[in-house]
C-alpha positions, 0 to 999 in steps of 0.5 A: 466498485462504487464505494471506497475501500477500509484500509487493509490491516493495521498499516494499510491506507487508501488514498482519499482522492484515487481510492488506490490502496496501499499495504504501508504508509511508506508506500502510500507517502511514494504514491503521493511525491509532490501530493498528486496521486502517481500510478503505482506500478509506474512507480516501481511498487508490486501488487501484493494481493487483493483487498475489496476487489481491489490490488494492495499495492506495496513497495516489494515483496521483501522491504516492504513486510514489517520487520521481525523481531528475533526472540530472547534465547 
């Protein structure tokens, strides 16, 4: 793939300098410690699904999902 990806849905970024991309901005602010880019998996963070061709890296499964709401009974 020679071109960079759209960000997947709302939240979803894609670093400008390594084309990874990220389900968060919180995975994406990890990925990038000190502003140099960090391999994700090294980091601890799992592949999620695909987006593009490419793997949608997140911080886990569980925390990284955004948070529900419980509704009024």
């Amino acid at each position: 793939m020679n071109h960079r990806p759209t960000p997947p849905g709302q939240s979803g970024c894609v670093c400008a300098a390594c084309w990874h991309v990220f389900n968060s901005p919180s995975a994406f602010d990890k990925h990038q410690p000190r502003g140099t880019c960090a391999d994700p998996e090294q980091l601890g963070m799992v592949m999620l699904r695909e987006h593009q061709g490419r793997p949608v890296w997140g911080l886990s499964r569980r925390t990284d999902l955004p948070a529900r709401t419980e509704e009024a009974a």
